[in-house]
N, C-alpha and C positions, 0 to 999 in steps of 0.2 A: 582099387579103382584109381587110387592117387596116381600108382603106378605106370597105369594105363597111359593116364595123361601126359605126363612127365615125360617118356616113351615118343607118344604123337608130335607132342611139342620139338623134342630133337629132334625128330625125323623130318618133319614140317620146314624146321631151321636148317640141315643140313639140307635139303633139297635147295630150299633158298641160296644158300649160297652157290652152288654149282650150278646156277642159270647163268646164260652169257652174259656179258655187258652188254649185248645191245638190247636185253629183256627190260635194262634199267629203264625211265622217262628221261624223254630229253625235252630239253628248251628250244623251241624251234629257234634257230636262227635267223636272222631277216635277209631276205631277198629282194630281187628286182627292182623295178624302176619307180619314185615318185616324184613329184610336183609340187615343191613350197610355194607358195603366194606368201611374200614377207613384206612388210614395208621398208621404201625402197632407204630407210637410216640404218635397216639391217645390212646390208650390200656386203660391207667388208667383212663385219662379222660373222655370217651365215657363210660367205662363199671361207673362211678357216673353219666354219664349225661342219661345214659339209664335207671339205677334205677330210676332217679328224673323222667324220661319219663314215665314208666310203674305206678309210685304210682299216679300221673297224670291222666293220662288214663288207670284206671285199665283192661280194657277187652283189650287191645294189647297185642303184644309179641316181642320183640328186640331180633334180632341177628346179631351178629357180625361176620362177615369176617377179621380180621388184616392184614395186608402181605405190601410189597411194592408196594406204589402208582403205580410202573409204570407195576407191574405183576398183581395188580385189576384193571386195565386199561384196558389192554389185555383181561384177564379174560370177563367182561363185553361186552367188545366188540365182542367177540365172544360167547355170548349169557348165560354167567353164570348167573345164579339168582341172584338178588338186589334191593334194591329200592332206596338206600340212595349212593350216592360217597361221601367221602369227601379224598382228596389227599393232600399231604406236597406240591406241589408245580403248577404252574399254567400252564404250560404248558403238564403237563400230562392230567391235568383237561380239557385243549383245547383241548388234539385229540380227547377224547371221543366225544367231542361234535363237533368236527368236523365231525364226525363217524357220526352223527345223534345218539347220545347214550343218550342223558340228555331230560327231560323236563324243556324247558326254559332254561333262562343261570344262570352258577351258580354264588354264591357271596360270597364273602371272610368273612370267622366270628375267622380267630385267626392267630396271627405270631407267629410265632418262632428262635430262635438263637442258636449258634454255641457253645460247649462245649469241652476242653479236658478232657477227663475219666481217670483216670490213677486209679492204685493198690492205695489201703487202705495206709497213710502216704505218699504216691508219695517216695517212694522210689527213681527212678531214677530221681528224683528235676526236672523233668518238669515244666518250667515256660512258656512259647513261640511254637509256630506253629514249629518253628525251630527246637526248640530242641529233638525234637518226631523223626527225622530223624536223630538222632545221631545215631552211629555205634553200642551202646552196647543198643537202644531201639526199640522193637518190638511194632510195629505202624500198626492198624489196620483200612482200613476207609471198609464204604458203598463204594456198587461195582457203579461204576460211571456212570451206566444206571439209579441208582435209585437216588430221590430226594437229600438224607440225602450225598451221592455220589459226585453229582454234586455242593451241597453246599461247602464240604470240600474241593473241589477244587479249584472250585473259594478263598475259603479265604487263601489257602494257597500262590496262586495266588496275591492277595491283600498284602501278608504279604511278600512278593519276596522270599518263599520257594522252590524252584524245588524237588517234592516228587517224589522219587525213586517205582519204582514196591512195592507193598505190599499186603498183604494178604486181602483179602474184605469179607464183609461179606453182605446178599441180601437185609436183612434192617437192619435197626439202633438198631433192638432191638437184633437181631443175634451178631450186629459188637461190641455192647457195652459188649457184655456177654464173648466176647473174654479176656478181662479186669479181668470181676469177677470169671473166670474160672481160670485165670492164665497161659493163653494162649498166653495173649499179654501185654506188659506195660503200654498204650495209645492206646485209639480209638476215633476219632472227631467226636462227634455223638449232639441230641441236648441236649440243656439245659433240657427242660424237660426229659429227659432218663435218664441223671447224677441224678436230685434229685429223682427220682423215684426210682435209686438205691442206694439210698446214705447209702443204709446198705451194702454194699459191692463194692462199689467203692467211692474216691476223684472225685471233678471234678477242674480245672484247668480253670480257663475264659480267653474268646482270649478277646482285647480288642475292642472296638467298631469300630477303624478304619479298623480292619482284620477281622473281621465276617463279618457274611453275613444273613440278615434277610428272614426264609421263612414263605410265606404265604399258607394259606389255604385255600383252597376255597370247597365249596360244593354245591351239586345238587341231584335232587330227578333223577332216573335212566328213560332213556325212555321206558324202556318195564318193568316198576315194574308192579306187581299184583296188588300192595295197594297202588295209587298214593297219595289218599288223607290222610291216616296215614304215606304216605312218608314226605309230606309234612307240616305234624304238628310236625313229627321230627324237622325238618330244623326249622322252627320255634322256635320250643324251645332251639336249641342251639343258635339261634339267640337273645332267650332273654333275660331276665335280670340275672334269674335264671342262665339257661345256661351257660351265658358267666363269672361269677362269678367264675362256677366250673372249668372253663376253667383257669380262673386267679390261682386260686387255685392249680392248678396241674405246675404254671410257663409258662403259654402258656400269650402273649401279645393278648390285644384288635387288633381286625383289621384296 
């Protein structure tokens, strides 16, 4: 009987080997077109982490939505087209999924910190959270529904600032441009937004104990068309590649 077996078992295995390669499983690979909704301090980063995506998986297509986390929030939720969220902070990223708006929960792949902007030389010698509300400086934040908003407040908070009424702007990339426009003296926007402009604007560092660290998190959308090239996105900003260019543009590990 041992025999028997022994017998079945080679024959079994020699059959095995002499199937094609294509009897083997494959990994699908990802295809066609999707839709990030990023917040708009992703910009630089996302449009190098989307090339490094698309040369990857040549037969996709990346697109990008920018705007504030908490207006692609909205937006999706009332049924805009997407596959991909990723928002500056974690509690916009809750409602949606609160909403039933994500597949799965999402997961945090980059931080961020807190930057003063000021005009080319700093003219008005901005050094301090403080000083930005002096009489003779035009100080500009994110309107304080959105992330980059809620951040500057809190550190000014931190730093025992009481900031007076000022002009805002909807996201970080609008508030910082107030700056290189010559619109305003100072805008507290992130780090990465200051070196992304650092051809037309200074940036000013609050120090560690007055900032205020944000996080990132991301999820593949629950009514995308393309779940599963939503989700080899996510992945690759999650990985080695990914999170390097992330470093690269001044964005912190998660």
């Amino acid at each position: 009987m041992t025999r028997v077996l022994v017998i079945a078992v080679a024959m079994l295995t020699s059959a095995a080997a002499m199937l094609p390669a294509s009897a083997s499983p494959r990994v699908a690979v990802p295809t066609g077109d999707i839709t990030i909704a990023a917040a708009s301090s992703l910009t630089e980063a996302f449009g190098a982490i989307g090339k490094g995506f698309r040369s990857k998986y040549r037969k996709t297509s990346v697109t990008f939505n920018f705007g504030s986390s908490a207006t692609l929030e909205t937006q999706l939720e009332q049924g805009a087209p997407g596959d991909v969220f990723a928002s500056a902070d974690t509690s916009t990223m809750d409602s949606l999924h609160g909403a039933g708006g994500l597949r799965g929960r999402p997961v945090l792949f980059a931080r961020n910190r807190l930057a003063i902007a000021v005009e080319p030389g700093n003219p008005k010698q901005i050094r301090t959270l403080a000083d930005t509300i002096a009489d003779d400086v035009r100080v500009v934040l994110c309107a304080p529904q959105v992330p980059c908003g809620k951040y500057a407040l809190e550190a000014y908070r931190k730093a025992g600032v009481d900031v007076p009424t000022v002009p805002t702007g909807l996201t970080a990339k609008d508030t910082l441009s107030k700056v290189s426009l010559g619109e305003a003296d100072a805008a507290v926007v992130y780090v990465t937004d200051v070196e992304a402009a650092a051809a037309d604007v200074d940036g000013v560092r609050i120090p560690a104990a007055d900032n205020v660290i944000a996080r990132y998190p991301i999820a593949v959308v629950a009514d995308s068309a393309n779940p599963a090239t939503a989700r080899a996105f996510v992945q690759y900003v999650l990985s080695r590649g990914g999170q390097a260019t992330l470093g690269r543009f001044g964005f912190l590990p998660p």
